[in-house]
C-alpha positions as CSV (number, residue, x, y, z in Angstrom):
1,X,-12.2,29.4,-33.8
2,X,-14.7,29.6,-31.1
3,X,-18.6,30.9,-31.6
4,X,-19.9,32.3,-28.4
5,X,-23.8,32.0,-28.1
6,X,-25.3,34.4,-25.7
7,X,-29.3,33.4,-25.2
8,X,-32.2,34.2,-23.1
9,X,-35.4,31.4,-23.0
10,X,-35.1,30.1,-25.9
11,X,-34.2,26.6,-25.5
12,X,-35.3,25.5,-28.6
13,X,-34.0,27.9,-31.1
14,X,-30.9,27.5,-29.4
15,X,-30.7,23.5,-29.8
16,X,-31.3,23.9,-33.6
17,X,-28.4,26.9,-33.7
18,X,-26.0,24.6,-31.7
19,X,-26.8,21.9,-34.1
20,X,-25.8,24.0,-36.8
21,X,-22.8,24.9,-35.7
22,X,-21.6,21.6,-34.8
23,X,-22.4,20.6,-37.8
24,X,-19.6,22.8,-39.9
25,X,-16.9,21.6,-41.7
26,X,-15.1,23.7,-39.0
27,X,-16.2,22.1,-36.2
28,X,-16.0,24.8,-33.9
29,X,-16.0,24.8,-29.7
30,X,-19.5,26.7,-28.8
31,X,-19.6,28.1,-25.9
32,X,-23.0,29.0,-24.8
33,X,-23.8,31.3,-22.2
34,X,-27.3,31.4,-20.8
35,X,-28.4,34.7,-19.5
36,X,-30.4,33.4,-16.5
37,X,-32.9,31.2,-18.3
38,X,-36.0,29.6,-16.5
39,X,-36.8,27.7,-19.5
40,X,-34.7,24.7,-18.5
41,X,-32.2,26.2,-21.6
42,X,-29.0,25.2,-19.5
43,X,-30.0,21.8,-18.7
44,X,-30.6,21.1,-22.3
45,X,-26.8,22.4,-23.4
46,X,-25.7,20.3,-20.9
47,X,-26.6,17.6,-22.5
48,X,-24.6,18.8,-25.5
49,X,-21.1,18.8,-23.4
50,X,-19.6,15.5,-25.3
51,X,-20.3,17.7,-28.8
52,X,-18.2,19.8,-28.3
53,X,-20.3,22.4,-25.9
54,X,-19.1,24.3,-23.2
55,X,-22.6,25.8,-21.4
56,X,-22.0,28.4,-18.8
57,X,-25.1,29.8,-16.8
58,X,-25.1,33.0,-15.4
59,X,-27.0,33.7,-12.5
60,X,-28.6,36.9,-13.9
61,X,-29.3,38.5,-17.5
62,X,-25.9,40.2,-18.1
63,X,-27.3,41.2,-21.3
64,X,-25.0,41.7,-24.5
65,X,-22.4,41.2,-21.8
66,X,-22.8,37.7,-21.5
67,X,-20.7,37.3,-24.8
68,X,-17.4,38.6,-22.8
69,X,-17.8,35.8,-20.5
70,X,-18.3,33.1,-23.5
71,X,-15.2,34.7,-24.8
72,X,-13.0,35.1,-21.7
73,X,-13.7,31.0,-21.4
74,X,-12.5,30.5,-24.8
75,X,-9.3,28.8,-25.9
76,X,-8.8,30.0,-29.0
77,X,-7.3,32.9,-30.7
78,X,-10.6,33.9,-32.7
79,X,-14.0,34.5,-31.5
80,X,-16.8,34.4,-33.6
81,X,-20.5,35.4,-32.0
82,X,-24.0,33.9,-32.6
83,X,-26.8,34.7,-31.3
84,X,-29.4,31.7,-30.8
85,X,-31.3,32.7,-34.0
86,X,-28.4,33.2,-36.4
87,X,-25.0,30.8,-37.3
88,X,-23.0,30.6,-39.9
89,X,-22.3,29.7,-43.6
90,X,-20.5,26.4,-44.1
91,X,-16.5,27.3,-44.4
92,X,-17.3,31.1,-43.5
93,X,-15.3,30.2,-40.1
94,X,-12.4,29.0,-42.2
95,X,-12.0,32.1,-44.7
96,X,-12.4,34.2,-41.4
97,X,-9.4,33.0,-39.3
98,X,-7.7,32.8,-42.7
99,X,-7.9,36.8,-42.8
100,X,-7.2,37.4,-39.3
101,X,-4.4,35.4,-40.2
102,X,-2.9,37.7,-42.8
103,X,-3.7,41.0,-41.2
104,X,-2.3,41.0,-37.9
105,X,-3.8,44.4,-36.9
106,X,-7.5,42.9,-37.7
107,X,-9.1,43.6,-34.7
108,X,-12.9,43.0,-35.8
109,X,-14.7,41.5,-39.3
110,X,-17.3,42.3,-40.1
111,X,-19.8,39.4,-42.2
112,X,-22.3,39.9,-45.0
113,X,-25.4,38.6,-43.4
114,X,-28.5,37.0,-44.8
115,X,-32.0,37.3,-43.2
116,X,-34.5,35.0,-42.8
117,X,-36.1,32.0,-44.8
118,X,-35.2,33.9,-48.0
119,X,-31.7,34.8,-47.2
120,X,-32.6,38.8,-48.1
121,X,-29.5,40.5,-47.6
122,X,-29.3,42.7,-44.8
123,X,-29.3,46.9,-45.3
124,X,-26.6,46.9,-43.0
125,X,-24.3,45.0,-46.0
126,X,-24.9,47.6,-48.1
127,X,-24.1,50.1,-45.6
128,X,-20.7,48.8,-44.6
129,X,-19.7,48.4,-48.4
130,X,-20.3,51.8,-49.3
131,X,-18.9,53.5,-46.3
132,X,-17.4,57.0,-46.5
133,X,-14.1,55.9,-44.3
134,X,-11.0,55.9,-46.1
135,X,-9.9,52.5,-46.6
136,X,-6.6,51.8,-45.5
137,X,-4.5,49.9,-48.5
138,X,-3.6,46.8,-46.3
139,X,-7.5,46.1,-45.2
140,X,-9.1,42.8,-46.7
141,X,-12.3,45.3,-47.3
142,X,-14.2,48.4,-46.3
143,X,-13.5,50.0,-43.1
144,X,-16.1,50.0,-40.3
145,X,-16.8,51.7,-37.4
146,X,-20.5,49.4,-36.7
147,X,-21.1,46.3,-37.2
148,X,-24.2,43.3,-36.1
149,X,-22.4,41.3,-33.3
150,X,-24.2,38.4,-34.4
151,X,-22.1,38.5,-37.6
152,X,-18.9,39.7,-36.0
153,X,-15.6,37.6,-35.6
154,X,-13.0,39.1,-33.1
155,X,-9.3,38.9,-32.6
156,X,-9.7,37.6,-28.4
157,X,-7.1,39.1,-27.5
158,X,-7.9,42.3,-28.5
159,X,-11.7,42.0,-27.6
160,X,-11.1,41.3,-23.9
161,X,-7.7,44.1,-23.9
162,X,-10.6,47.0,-24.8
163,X,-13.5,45.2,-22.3
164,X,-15.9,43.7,-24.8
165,X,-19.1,44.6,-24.7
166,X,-20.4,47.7,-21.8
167,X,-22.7,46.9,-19.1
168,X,-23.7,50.2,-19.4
169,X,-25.7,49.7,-22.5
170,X,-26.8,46.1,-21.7
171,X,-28.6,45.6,-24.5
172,X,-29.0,46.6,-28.6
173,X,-26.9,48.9,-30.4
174,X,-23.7,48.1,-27.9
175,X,-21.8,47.1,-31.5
176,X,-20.8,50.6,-31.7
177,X,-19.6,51.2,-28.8
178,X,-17.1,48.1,-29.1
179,X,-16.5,49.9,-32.6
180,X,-15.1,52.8,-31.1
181,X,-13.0,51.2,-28.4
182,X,-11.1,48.7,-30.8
183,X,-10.5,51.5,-32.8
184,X,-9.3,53.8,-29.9
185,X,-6.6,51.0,-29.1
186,X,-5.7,50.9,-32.7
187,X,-7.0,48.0,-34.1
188,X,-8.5,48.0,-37.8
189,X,-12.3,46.8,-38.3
190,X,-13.6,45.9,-41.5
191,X,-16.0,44.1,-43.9
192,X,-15.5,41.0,-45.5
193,X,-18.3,39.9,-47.5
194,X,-17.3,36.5,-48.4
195,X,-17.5,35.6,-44.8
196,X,-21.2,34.5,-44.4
197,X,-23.4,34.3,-41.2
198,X,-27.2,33.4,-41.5
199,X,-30.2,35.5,-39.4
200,X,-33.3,34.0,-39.2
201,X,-34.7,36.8,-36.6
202,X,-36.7,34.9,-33.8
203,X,-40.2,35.8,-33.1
204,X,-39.7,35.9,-29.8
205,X,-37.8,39.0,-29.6
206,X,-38.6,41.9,-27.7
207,X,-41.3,44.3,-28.8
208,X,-40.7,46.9,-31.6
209,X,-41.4,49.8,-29.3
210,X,-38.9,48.1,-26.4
211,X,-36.0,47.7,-28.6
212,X,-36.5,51.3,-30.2
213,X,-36.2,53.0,-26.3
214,X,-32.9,50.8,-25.9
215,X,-31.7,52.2,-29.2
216,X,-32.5,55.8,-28.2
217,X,-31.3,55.3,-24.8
218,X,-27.8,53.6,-25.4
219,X,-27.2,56.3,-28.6
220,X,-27.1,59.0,-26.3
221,X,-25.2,56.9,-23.8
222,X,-22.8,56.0,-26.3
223,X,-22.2,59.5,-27.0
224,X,-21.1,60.7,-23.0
225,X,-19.0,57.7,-22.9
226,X,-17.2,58.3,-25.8
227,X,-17.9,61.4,-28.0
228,X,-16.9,65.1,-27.3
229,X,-19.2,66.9,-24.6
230,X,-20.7,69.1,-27.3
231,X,-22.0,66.0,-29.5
232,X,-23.7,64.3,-25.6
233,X,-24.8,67.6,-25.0
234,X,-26.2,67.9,-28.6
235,X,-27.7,64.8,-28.4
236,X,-29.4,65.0,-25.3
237,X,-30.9,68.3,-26.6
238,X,-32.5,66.5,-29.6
239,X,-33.6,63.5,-27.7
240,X,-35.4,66.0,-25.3
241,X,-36.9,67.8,-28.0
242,X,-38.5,64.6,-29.4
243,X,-40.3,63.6,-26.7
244,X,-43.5,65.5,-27.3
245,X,-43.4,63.5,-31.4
246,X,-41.9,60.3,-30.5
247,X,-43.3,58.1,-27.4
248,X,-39.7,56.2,-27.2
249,X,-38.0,59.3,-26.3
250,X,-39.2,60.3,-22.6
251,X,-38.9,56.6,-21.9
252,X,-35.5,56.3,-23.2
253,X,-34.5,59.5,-21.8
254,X,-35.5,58.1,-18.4
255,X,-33.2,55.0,-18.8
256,X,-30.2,57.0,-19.9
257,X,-30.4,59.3,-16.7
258,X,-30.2,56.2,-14.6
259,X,-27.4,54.9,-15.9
260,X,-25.6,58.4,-16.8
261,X,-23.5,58.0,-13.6
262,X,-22.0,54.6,-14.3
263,X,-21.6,55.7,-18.0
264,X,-19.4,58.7,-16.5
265,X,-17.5,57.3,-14.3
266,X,-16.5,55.4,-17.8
267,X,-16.0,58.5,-20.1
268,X,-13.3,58.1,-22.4
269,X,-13.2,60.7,-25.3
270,X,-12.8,59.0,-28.3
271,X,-8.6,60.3,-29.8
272,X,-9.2,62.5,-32.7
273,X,-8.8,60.5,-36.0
274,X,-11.3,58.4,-34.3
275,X,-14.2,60.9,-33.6
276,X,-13.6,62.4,-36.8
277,X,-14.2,58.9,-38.9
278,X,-17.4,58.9,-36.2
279,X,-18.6,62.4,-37.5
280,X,-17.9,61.3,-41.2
281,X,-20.1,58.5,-40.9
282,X,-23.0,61.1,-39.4
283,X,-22.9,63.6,-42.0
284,X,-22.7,60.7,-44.6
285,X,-26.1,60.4,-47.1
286,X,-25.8,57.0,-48.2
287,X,-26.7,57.4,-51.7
288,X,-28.8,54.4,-53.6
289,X,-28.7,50.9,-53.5
């Protein structure tokens, strides 16, 4: 098992994550991979080359992107990913290669992860456990189709086959996109909640209203790569409709016409059983928790 750290200007978060994950029983390769920091990040990793730490510096911010370089680098079969405010849960690296082990056609797992100082679990647990896919009756647990890539273990192989993470969407939501493609090529995802990774959210991330135009903007993205016409066009129309509510969505809209081209010239409607699991999960009312 490898964990791949992808991190922006945050040199010291990112000492204290590497330090945790040298520190597992595991003893897993990290391979970080700094996103163009000016905060003297790389230099600092460096220094962490005889423990085990591969640090690879990119001359620009690639984004989520920078995680298919980390694993592209990586010599082992798995690939777990960090980001420099989250790690894992002493032997969740173990029990993770243990179930890519017995399933073969495991493409991604999926984590249970816990939030901050009080280890709160995170709405997204919930969400994968009581998700309206079928579940198949080889999976080790509930079928996804989403997932938090800080929490996410992947099969390499299969990873780099589909193209990891898109340029196109740079940065926030891009799990789902990666969701879709492994499951295009046939690979199962799923949630295994004894696997454990740990999120203490730094407070240096970007701005609530930043993140919430990436969100916007990579949804509808994510729907002219992948979904039928219909649902981009659909999609586009409710974004458009928003914009005179919701200040994110002229914004967002903006960004996603700028990079429509590039996400066009990548269009790959999604095969059927796919885009119907994808419509399951948007009619789906989670019920209570």
């Amino acid at each position: 098992m490898t964990v791949v750290v992808a991190t922006r200007n945050r040199r010291a978060e990112l000492l204290a994550t590497v330090r945790r994950l040298r520190a597992l029983p595991e003893r897993p390769e990290v391979i970080v991979v700094d996103n163009g920091s000016t905060d003297g990040t790389s230099a600092a990793v460096r220094g962490l080359a005889d423990a085990g730490v591969l640090a690879l510096r990119l001359g620009r911010n690639l984004g989520a992107p920078a995680r298919n370089v980390g694993a592209a680098a990586a010599r082992t079969p798995y690939v777990a990913f960090s980001d420099d405010d989250s790690w894992w849960e002493p032997g969740a690296l173990a029990r993770a290669a243990d179930v890519l082990d017995r399933n073969p056609r495991l493409g991604l797992l999926a984590a249970r992860t816990l939030v901050g100082r009080w280890r709160a679990s995170d709405p997204i647990n919930a969400a994968m456990a009581k998700t309206p896919l079928p579940a198949g009756p080889a999976l080790p647990g509930p079928p996804v189709l989403g997932f938090l890539a800080c929490a996410a273990v992947v099969r390499r192989g299969a990873f780099l086959d589909v193209g990891g993470f898109s340029e196109v969407l740079f940065f926030v939501g891009e799990e789902r996109l990666l969701a879709y493609d492994l499951a295009a090529a046939g690979w199962d995802l799923c949630h295994v909640p004894e696997v454990v990774a740990i999120h203490d959210p730094s407070p240096r991330r970007a701005g609530g209203s930043a993140r919430r135009r990436a969100e916007l903007r990579n949804t509808l993205l994510t729907a002219w790569l992948r979904r039928p016409a219909r649902v981009a066009v659909r999609e586009t129309v409710r974004l458009t409709a928003r914009a005179g509510t919701d200040r994110a969505a002229l914004p967002a809209l903006a960004g996603a016409a700028r990079r429509l081209p590039a996400a066009l010239a990548e269009r790959r409607p999604l095969p059927r059983p796919v885009e119907r699991a994808a419509r399951l999960l948007e009619t789906h009312v989670p019920g209570p928790a």
